[in-house]
FILUMMAR-934043 format. One record per residue (C-alpha): x, y, z. Coordinates in Angstrom, 2 decimals, decimal comma. Example, Ala and Ser with C-alpha at 12.3 -4.5 7.8 and 13.67 -1.06 7.14 Angstrom:
       u       v       w
   12,30   -4,50    7,80
   13,67   -1,06    7,14
This chain:
       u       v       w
    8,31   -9,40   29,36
    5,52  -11,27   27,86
    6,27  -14,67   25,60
    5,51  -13,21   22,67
    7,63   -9,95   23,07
   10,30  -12,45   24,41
   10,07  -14,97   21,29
   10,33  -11,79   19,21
   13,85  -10,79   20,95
   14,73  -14,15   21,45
   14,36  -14,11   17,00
   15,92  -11,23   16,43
   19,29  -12,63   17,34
   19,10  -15,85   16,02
   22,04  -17,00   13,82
   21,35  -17,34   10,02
   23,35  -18,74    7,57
   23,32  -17,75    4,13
   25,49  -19,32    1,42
   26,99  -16,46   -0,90
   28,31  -17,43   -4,45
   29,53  -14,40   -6,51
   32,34  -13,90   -9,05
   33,52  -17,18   -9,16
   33,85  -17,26   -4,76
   31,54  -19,81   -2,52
   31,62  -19,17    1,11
   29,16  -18,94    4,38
   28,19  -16,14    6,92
   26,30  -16,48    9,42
   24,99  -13,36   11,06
   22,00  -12,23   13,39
   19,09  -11,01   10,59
   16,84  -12,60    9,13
   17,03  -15,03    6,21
   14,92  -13,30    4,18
   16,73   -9,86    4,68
   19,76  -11,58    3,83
   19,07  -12,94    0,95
   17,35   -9,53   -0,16
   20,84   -7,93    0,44
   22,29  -10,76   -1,84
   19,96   -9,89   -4,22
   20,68   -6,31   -4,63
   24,69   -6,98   -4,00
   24,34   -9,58   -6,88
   22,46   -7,08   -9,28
   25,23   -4,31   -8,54
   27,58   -6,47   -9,53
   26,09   -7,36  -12,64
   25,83   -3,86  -13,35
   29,11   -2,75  -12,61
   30,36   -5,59  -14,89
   27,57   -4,82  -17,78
   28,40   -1,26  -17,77
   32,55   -1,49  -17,72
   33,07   -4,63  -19,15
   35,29   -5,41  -16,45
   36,24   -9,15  -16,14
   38,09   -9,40  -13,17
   36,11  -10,87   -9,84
   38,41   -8,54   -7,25
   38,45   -5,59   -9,47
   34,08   -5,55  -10,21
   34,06   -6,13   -6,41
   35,83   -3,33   -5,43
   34,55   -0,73   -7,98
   31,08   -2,33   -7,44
   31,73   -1,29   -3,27
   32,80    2,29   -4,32
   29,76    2,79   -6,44
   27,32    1,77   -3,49
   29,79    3,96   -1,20
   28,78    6,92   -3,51
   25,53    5,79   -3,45
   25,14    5,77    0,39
   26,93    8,77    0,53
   24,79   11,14   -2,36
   21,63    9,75    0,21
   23,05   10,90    3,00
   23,93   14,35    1,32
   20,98   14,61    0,34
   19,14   14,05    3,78
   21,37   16,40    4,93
   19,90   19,02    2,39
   17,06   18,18    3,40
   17,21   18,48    7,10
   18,47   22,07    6,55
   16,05   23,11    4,31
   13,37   21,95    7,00
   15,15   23,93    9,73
   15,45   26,91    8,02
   11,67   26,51    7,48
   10,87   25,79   10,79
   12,93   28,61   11,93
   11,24   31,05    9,52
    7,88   29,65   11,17
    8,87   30,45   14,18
   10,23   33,40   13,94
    7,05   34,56   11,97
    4,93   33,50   14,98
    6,95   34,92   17,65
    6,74   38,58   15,82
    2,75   38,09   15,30
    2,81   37,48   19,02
    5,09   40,60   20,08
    2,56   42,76   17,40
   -0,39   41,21   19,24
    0,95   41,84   22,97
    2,09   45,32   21,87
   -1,58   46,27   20,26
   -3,31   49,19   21,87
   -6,77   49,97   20,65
């Protein structure tokens, strides 16, 4: 493996800390990403939070964290579905392709002039 493509693995699992302060908690985690990444995930964590409170008017820290988790779960999940819709509706085009193709080529073997 060359340096460079060994530096790059060698960054990859790095530790980074990143300090998290939400609802009233402080703590550390330190976990193999990248700082910048991390905080990114902060980021969005700390807007969904602020959402979840803005849009309930909830005022307990444990209860906005937990309904704030099942609202990204549904999130994650609608994506997913939705992939999933996706994927089929490709196959079943691809299929059709296929299938089209395969019966031009059995009208073109079977033509007799």
């Amino acid at each position: 493996m060359s340096k460079s493509g060994q530096a790059s693995k060698n960054l990859r699992f790095m530790k980074s800390d990143l300090r998290i302060e939400l609802l009233g908690t402080s703590f550390s985690i330190a976990a193999e990403e990248n700082p910048v990444y991390l905080e990114s995930i902060l980021n969005n964590y700390r807007l969904a939070l602020e959402s979840t409170q803005n849009s309930t008017g909830l005022r307990d820290p444990l209860k906005i964290a937990i309904l704030t988790g099942f609202l990204l779960c549904d999130e994650i999940q609608r994506i997913f579905n939705q992939e999933a819709i996706e994927q089929a509706a490709e196959a079943h085009e691809t299929e059709q392709i296929t299938l089209n193709l395969i019966a031009r080529i059995d009208e073109a073997l079977s033509y007799k002039p």
